[in-house]
N, C-alpha and C positions, 0 to 999 in steps of 0.2 A: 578535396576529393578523398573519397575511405579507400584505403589500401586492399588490395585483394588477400595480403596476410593479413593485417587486423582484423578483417571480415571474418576470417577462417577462426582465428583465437578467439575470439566475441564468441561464435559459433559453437563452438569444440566446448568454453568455460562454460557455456551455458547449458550444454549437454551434459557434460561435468557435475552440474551441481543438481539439477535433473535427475541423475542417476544416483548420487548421493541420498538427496532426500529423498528419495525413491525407496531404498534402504528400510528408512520406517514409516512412513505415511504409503499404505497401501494407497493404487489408482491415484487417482486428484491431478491426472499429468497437466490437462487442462490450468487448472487453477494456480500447479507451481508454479506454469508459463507465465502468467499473466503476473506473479510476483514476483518472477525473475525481470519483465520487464520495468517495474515499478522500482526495483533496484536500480536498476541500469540510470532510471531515469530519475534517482533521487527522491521520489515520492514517496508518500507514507499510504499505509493501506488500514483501511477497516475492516475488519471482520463480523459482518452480522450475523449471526447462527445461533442455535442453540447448543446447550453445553453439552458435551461429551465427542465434538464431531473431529476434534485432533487440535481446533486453534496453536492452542500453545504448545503441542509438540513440532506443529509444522512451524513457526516463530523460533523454537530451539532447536531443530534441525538447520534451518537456515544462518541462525548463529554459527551451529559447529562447523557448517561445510566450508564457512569465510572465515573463520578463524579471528572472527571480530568478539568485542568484549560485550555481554550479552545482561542486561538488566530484567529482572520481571517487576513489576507495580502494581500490586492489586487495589484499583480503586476502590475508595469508601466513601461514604458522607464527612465524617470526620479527618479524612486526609487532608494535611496544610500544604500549601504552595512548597513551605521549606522542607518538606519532606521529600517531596522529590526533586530540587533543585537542590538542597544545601545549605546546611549553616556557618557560621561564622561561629565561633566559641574562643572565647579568652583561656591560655594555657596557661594556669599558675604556674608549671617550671620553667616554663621558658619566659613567662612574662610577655609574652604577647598574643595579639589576634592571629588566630589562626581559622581556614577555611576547608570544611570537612563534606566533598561530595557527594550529591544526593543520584540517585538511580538514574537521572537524567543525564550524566555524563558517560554514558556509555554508548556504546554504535550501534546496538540491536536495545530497541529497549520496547519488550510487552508491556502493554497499555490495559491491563484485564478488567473487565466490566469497566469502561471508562466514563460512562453514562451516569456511573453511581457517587462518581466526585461532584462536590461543589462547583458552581461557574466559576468562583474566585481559582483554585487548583485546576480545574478544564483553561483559563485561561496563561497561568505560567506554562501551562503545554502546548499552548497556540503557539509562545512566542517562540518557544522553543522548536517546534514544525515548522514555522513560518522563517524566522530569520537564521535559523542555527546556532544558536546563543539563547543565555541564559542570564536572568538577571539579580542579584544580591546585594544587599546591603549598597546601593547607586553604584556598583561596579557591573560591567558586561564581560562572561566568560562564553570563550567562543567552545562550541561541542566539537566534539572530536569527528573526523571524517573518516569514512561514509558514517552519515546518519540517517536512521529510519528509525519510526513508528510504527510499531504492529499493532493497530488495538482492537480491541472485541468490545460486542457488547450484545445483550439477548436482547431480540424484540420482541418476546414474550411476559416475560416479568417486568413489571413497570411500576412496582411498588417499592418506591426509593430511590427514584430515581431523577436524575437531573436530563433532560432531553438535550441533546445537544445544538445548538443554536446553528442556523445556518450558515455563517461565518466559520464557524468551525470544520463541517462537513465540508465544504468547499477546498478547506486546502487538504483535507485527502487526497492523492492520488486515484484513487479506485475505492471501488466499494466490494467486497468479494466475498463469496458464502460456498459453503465446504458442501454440506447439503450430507445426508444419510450414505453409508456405502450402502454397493450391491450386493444381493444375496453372498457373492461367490467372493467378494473384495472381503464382505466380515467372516466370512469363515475364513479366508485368509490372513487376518488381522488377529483375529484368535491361536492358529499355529504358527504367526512369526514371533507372538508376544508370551506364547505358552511357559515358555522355557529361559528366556533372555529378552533383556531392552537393550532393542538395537541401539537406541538414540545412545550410549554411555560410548559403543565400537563407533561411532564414525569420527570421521577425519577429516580435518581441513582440505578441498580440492583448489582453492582461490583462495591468494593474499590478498589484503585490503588498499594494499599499493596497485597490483594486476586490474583489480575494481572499479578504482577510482583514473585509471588508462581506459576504462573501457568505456565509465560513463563517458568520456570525452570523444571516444570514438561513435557511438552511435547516433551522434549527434551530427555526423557528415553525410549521414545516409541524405541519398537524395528523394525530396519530393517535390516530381513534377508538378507542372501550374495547374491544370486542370485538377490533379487530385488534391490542391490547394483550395479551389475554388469549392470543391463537391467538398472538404469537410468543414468549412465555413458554412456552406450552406445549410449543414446538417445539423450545425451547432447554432444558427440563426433560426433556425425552424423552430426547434425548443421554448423559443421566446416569443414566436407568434403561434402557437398553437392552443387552440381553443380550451383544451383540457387541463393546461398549464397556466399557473399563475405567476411564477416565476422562472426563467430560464435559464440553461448557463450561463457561467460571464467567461469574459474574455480568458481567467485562467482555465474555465474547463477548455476553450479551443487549443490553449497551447499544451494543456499534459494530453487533448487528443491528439495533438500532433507531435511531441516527442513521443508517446508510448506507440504511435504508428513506427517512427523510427528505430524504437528499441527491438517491438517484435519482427522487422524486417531484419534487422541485422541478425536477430538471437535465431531466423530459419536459413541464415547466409545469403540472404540479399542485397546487395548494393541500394534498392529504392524501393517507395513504398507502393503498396496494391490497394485499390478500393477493399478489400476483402480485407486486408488491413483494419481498416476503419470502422470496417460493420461488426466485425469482431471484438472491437475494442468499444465501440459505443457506448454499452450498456453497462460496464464497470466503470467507465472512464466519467459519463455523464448523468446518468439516474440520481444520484445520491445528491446531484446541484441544484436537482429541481424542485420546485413545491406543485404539487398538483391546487386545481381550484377545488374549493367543498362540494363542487357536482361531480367532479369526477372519484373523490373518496368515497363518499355515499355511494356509486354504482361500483366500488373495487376495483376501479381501475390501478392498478399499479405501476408507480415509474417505470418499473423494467419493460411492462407492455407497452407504456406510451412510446419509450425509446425506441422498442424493436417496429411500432406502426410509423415512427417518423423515419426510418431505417429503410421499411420495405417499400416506402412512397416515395423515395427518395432515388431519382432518375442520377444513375450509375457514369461517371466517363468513361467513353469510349474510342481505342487507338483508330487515328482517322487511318 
């Protein structure tokens, strides 16, 4: 059972770092939420958007506010596996093998245009996402905790580009897009950038030890049976739905159900809400799906098919 103080600190840090990156990424409170709880929850995030929308300052701000060690990657066609895992290299003065770490051993590591790598390089990232470890010369070095992926990639430009395989999307956490500021956010973003960059002033608000107490703690939120049953439902629907060729798997139902528990805890709630779930759907499960080629051809897009399997989707109700 979660502690009425744990709840409160989970709560407080997460406003904490909220207010932080706040700092420099004018608005997008929305969108921090939903990466604060993909921290919480150990998941890695994607970023789809086109360039200039903040990606990688909002990925660098989030480094500085935890105080974690922070990698950038910019994929290319020609990037090797060893280049972001790490070589091995024989040291004439010392006379032995030595082992020189690649950008993958760090706790926040940007992933920039990650579409643009090789599948051979997309896959030492998988294993990397996936088990938390890295693999070199038959040895297995484990990554340092917390570990997250931030990557980006435009779905605009698609000349040179490697598509990412379904197996890959999958083990994202979320799938999340920053989208243009408003009139009154970019003219905001222009007088806070005028004269200084915030991002050089901020400060750690969370240790990486407080962090890694929390992911554990939001993991006691409780959720009721019914609301167990309604997002099974919701996540089975996906896989019988006419417009969908492939549906989530059993990993999208369970990061929909810790990311329910993350953002209950991160608004101070001991359990989770339908409102939970319908909130979280569309980042949590879009990106696992393949639509069928009738539904492409008429534009339908994952994110609508999610939100028409959302609205059809008979709600629990306290007897």
């Amino acid at each position: 059972m979660i502690q009425p103080k744990e709840l409160v600190q989970v709560s407080e840090a997460a406003r904490a770092l909220r207010k932080n990156i706040g700092q420099v990424l004018v608005g997008k409170e929305a969108v921090i939420d939903l990466l604060l709880v993909a921290l919480l929850c150990e998941g890695h995030v994607l970023f789809e958007d086109v360039p200039g929308t903040g990606k990688t300052t909002l990925a660098r701000s989030l480094a500085r506010s935890l105080a974690c060690s922070f990698q950038r990657i910019q994929f290319t066609p020609d990037l090797l596996p060893s280049d972001i895992t790490g070589i091995t290299f024989f040291n004439q003065q010392q006379g032995t093998f030595e082992f020189r770490p690649g950008p993958l051993l760090a706790q926040i590591v940007l992933a920039d245009e990650i579409n643009r790598a090789a599948p051979r390089t997309q896959s030492a990232l998988l294993e990397a996402m996936e088990e938390r470890q890295i693999s070199v010369e038959r040895e297995t070095i484990a990554l340092p905790r917390p570990f997250m992926v931030i990557a980006t990639q435009n779905p605009i430009e698609l000349e040179g580009t490697f598509p990412l395989p379904e197996a890959q999307l999958d083990r994202f956490f979320m799938r999340l897009r920053l989208d243009y500021p408003t009139a009154a956010e970019e003219r905001q973003i222009l007088r806070r950038f005028r004269q200084r960059q915030p991002l050089t002033e901020l400060q750690p608000v969370l240790s990486s030890e407080q962090l890694a107490r929390f992911q554990q703690v939001v993991r006691m939120v409780e959720v009721e049976e019914s609301i167990e049953g309604y997002l099974i439902e919701l996540v089975r629907a996906t896989r019988q739905h006419k417009a969908i060729e492939l549906g989530a798997s059993p990993r999208g139902t369970l990061a929909l159900y810790r990311a329910a528990q993350a953002l209950a805890a991160i608004e101070g709630r001991t359990y989770v809400l339908p409102d939970d779930i319908k909130r979280l759907a569309v980042p949590v499960l879009a990106h696992r799906l393949l639509p069928t080629g009738q539904a492409s051809l008429h534009g339908q897009s994952l994110e609508k098919l999610v939100t028409s399997i959302v609205e059809s989707m008979p709600v629990p109700v306290e007897p």
